[in-house]
C-alpha positions in Angstrom: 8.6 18.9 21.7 12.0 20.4 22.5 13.9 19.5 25.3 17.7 20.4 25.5 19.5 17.1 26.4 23.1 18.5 27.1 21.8 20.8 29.6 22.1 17.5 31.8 25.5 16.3 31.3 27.1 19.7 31.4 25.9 20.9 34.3 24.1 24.0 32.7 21.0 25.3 33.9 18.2 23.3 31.8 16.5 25.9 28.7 12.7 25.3 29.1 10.6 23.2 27.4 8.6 24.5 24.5 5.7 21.8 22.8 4.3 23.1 19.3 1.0 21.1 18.2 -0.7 21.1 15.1 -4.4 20.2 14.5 -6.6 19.4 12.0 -10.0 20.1 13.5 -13.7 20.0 12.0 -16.0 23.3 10.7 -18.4 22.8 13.6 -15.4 23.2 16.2 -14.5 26.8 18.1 -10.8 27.6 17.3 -10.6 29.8 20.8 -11.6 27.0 23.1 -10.0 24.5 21.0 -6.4 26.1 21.3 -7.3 26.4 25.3 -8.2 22.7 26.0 -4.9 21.6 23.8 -3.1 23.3 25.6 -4.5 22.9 28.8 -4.0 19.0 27.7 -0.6 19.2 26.5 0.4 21.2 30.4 -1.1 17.9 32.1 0.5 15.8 30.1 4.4 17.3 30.6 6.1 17.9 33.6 7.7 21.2 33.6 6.5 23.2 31.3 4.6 26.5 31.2 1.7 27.0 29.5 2.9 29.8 27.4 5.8 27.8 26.0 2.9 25.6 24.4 2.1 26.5 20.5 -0.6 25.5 18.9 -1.6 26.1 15.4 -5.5 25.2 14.1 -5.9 24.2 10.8 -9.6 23.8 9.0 -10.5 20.3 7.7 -11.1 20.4 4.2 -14.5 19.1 2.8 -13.9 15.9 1.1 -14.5 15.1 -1.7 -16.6 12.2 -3.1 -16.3 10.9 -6.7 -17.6 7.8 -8.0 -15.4 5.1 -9.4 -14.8 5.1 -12.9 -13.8 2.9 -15.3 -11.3 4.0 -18.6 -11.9 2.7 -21.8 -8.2 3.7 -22.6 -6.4 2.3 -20.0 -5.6 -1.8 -20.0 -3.9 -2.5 -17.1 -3.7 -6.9 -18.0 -3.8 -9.2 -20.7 -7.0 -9.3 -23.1 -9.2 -12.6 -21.6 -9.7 -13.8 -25.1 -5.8 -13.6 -26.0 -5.4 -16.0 -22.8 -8.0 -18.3 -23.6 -6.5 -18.4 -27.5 -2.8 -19.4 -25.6 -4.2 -22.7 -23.5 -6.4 -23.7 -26.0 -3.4 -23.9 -28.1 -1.4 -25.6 -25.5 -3.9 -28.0 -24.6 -3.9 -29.0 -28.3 -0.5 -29.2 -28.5 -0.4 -31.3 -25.9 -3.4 -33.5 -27.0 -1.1 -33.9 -30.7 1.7 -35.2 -28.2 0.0 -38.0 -26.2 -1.8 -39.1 -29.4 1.6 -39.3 -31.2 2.7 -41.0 -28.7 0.5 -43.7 -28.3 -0.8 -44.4 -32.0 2.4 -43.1 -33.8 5.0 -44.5 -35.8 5.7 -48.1 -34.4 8.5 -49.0 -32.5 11.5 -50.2 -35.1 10.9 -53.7 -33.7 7.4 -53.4 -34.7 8.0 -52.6 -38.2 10.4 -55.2 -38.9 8.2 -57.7 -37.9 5.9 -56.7 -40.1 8.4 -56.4 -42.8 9.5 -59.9 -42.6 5.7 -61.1 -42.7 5.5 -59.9 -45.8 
């Protein structure tokens, strides 16, 4: 829609109003009685404008288009499962080693001078 905004503060007489539409519209739909209740719409809808300042344009729907998902063999968008798996197995063992270090490791130095001066 056009409407000249400095026609107001100027004092000018306004230009008319011109409204260009375009639609999409189905196969099964009439393109000359389309355009006519468009623009018959588009006059209700405005206040001052003429109908032959209205434009519309008609464009055909295209037929869509329906494939069925596929999957790529090439393309590996994440991380191999296995390879994840491998890495907190290994981190679970790791820490496993740690707590069991920890608890039946080498003896505090206390410990093994006790020992020592049993002996």
């Amino acid at each position: 829609m056009f409407n000249d905004i400095e026609a107001g503060e100027s004092g000018a007489a306004a230009r008319p109003v011109h409204i260009s539409a375009l639609v999409v519209h189905g196969s099964h739909a009439q393109p000359s009685l389309l355009i006519g209740e468009i623009k018959r719409f588009l006059k209700n809808s405005f206040n001052e404008v003429n109908y032959d300042d209205i434009s519309v344009v008609l464009s055909a729907q295209q037929p869509l288009q329906h494939t069925p998902p596929s999957l790529s063999a090439e393309k590996n968008d994440g991380v191999n499962p296995l390879l994840m798996a491998g890495v907190a197995l290994l981190v679970l063992l790791a820490g496993a080693a740690a707590a069991w270090y920890v608890r039946f490791g080498p003896r505090s130095k206390a410990a093994v001078k006790a020992a020592a001066q049993k002996a």
